[in-house]
Each structure stands twice: as structure tokens, then as C-alpha cells.
C-alpha positions as CSV (number, residue, x, y, z in Angstrom):
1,X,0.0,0.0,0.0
2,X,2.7,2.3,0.4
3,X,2.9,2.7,-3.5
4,X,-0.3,4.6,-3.3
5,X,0.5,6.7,-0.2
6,X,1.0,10.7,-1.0
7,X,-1.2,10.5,-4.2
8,X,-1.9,14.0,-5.1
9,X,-5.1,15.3,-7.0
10,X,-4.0,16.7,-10.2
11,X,-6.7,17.1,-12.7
12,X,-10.6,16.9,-13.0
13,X,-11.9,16.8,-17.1
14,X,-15.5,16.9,-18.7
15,X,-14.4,16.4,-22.1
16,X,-11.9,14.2,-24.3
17,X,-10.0,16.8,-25.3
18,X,-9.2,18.2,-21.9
19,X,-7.2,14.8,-21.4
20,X,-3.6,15.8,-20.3
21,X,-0.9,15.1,-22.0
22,X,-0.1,11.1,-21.6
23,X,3.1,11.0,-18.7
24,X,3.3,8.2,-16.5
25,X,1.5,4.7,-16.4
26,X,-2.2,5.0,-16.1
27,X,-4.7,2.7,-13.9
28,X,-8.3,3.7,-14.3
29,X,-10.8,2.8,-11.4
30,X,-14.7,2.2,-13.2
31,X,-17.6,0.8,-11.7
32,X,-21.2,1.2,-10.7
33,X,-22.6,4.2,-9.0
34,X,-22.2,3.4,-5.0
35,X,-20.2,0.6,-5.8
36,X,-17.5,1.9,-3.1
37,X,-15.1,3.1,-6.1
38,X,-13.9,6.8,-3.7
39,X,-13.5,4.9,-0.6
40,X,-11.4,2.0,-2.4
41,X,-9.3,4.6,-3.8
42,X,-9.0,6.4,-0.3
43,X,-8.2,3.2,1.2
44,X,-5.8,2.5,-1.2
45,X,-3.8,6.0,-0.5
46,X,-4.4,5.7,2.8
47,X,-6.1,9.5,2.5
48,X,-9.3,9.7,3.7
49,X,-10.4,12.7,1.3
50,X,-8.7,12.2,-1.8
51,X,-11.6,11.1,-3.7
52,X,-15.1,12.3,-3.2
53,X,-17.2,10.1,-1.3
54,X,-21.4,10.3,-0.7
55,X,-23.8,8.9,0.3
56,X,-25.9,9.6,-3.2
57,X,-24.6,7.9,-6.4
58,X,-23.5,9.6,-9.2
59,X,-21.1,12.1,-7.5
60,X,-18.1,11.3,-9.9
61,X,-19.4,13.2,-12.7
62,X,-15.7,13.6,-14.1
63,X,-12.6,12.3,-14.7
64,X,-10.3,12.5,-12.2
65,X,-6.2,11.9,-12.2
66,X,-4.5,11.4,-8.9
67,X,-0.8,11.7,-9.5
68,X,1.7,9.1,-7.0
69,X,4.9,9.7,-5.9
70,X,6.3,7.7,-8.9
71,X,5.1,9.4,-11.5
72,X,2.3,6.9,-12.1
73,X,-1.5,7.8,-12.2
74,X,-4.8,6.5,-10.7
75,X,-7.7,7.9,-12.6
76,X,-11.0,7.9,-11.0
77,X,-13.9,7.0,-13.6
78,X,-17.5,8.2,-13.1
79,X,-19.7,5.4,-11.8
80,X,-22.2,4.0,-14.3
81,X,-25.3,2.7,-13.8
82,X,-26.7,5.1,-12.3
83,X,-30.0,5.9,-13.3
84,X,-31.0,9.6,-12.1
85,X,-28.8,11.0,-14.3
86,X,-29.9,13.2,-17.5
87,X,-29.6,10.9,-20.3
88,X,-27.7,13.7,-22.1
89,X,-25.4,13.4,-19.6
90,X,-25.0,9.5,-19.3
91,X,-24.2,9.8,-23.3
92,X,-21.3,12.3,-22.7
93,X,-19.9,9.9,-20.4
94,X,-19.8,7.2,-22.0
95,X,-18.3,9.3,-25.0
96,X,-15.5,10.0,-23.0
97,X,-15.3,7.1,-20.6
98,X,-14.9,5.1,-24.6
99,X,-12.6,7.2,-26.2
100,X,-10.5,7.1,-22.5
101,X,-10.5,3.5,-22.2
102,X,-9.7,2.6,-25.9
103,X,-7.3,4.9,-27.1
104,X,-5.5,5.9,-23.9
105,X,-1.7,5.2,-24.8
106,X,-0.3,4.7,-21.5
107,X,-3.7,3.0,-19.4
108,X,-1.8,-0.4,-18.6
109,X,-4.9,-1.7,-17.0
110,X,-8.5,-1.1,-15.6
111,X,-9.8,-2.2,-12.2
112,X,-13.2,-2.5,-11.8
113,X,-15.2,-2.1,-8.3
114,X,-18.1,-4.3,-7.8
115,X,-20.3,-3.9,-4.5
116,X,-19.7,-7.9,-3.2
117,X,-23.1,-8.1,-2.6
118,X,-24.1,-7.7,-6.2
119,X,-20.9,-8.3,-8.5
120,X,-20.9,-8.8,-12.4
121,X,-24.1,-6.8,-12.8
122,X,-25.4,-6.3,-16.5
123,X,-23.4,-3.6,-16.7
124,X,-20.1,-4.7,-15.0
125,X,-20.1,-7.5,-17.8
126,X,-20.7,-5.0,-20.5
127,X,-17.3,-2.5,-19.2
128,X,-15.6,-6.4,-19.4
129,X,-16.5,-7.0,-22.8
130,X,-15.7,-3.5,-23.7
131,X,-12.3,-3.4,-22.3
132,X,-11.0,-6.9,-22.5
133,X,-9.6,-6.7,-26.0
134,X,-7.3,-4.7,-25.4
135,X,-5.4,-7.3,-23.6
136,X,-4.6,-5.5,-20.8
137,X,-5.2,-6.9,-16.9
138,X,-8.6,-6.0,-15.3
139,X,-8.6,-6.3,-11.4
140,X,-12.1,-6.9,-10.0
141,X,-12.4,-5.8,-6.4
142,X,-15.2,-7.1,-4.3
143,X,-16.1,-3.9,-2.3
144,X,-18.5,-3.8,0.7
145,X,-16.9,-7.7,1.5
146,X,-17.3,-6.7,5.3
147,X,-20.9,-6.8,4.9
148,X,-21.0,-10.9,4.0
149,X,-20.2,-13.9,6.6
150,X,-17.0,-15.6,5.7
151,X,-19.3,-18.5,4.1
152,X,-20.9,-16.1,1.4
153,X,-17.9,-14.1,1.2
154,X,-16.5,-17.4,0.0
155,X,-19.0,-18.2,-2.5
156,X,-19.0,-14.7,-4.1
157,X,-15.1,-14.7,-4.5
158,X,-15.4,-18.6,-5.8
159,X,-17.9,-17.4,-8.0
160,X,-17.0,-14.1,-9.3
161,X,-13.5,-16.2,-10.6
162,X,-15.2,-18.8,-11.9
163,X,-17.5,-16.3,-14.2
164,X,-14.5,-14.5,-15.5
165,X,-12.2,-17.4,-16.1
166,X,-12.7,-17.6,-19.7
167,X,-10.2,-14.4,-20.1
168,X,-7.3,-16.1,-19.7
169,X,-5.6,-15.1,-16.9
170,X,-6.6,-11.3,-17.8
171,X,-9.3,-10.9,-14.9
172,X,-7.8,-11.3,-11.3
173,X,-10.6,-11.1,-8.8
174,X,-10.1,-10.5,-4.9
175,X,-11.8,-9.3,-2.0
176,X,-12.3,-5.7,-0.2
């Protein structure tokens, strides 16, 4: 964890074009609106207020770039799914969360966060599909694990790896 200590918020875009300037390796964080995606990233930085986190889906409305210490980048995806948002809206998103995830040069990999108690949604399957042929590794975590008894905790994670085990090796799957 102390990779992700001292990230730094660098830059918050609306639009493709606003991208910066590829410099560093790139991890992007996606998943479902309330999935836990801000507090897994807070977590992981050990910052409590790094990323945004409420209690109403949907905050993410950006992109957001969190610079570490060594030079590498996690970027903070709007949540999807989420279903109080203007459609106009939801369709500039996925613009740019499609042109980010397909033609970012330096993104070496995509983790996605799925709320343990409901994992590979409709729509988690769908940001699979979408990002899986570009060969590079997507991390599922299980968020919101605390919330299951060891038994079912167990039976998501078996399941969850079993689902996804036609990638290849691509999709690692674990517990938060």
C-alpha cells in the first residue's frame, strides 16, 4: 500500500480533449454508481479525502487523475449505472469514458469495483466486454466484502472467478 501513499489530486476533465498530456503509467478505477469506487481509492492512499465520497450515487461526474509519488496515475472514472442522471449526460460519459479506455496510450490496466453483494451486474459485464480486447489486466475488487459472513464471502469470490475465467488469466478477482 505504500505505492499509493501521498497521491496527489492533479486534474478533473469533462471532455476528451481536456485529457492531459499522456506521462506516466495510467490505472483507471470504473464501476457502478455506489459501488465503493472513492472509498477504495481512499483506502488504497491511505487519505481519507482524496476522492469524493457520498452517500448519493452519481457524484463522480468527471474524470479525475491522482498523481503518485512515482510518477504513475490512478484515474478515478464516473460510476455508471446510475439511473438519475440526464440521459444527455449519461451519453457524454460514455463518449469519453470510450474514447478514454480505448485509445489511452499509456492505461496499462483497468480495475473494476463491484459492491460484493451484487458483483458482475449487466453492466459490469458489458465494461468487461468492452475493455477486454485490449489485452490489458482488469482487477475486480469485491467492495462492501465486510458486509457478508465468511461463508458467502467465500461463494462470491469462488464465483465471481469462476464467471470471468474464460479471459485467460486477464481478470484477477479479490476481496475488499
Amino acid at each position: 500500500m505504500s505505492l499509493f501513499r501521498h497521491a496527489a489530486f492533479e486534474i478533473s476533465i469533462a471532455k476528451a480533449r481536456e485529457l492531459p498530456a499522456p506521462r506516466g503509467a495510467e490505472i483507471a478505477f470504473a464501476g457502478r454508481s455506489n459501488a465503493g469506487k472513492s472509498s477504495a481509492i481512499n483506502t488504497l492512499a491511505a487519505h481519507t479525502r482524496l476522492a469524493y465520497v457520498s452517500k448519493t450515487p452519481g457524484r463522480t461526474q468527471l474524470i479525475n487523475f491522482f498523481r503518485l509519488t512515482n510518477g504513475a496515475v490512478l484515474v478515478d472514472l464516473p460510476g455508471y449505472g446510475y439511473a438519475e442522471v440526464p440521459e444527455k449526460v449519461r451519453r457524454e460519459w460514455q463518449g469519453l469514458l470510450e474514447q478514454y479506455l480505448t485509445q489511452r496510450e499509456n492505461l496499462v490496466g483497468l480495475v473494476l469495483i463491484m459492491d460484493s453483494r451484487r458483483p458482475l451486474t449487466e453492466l459490469d459485464i458489458q465494461m468487461i466486454n468492452w475493455f477486454s480486447p485490449s489485452g490489458r489486466p482488469i482487477h475486480c475488487l469485491l467492495t462492501k466484502s465486510d458486509k457478508l459472513s465468511r461463508q458467502e464471502q467465500t461463494k462470491t469470490l469462488r464465483e465471481v472467478r469462476e464467471a470471468v475465467s474464460d479471459f485467460n488469466g486477464q481478470i484477477t478477482v479479490q476481496l475488499f
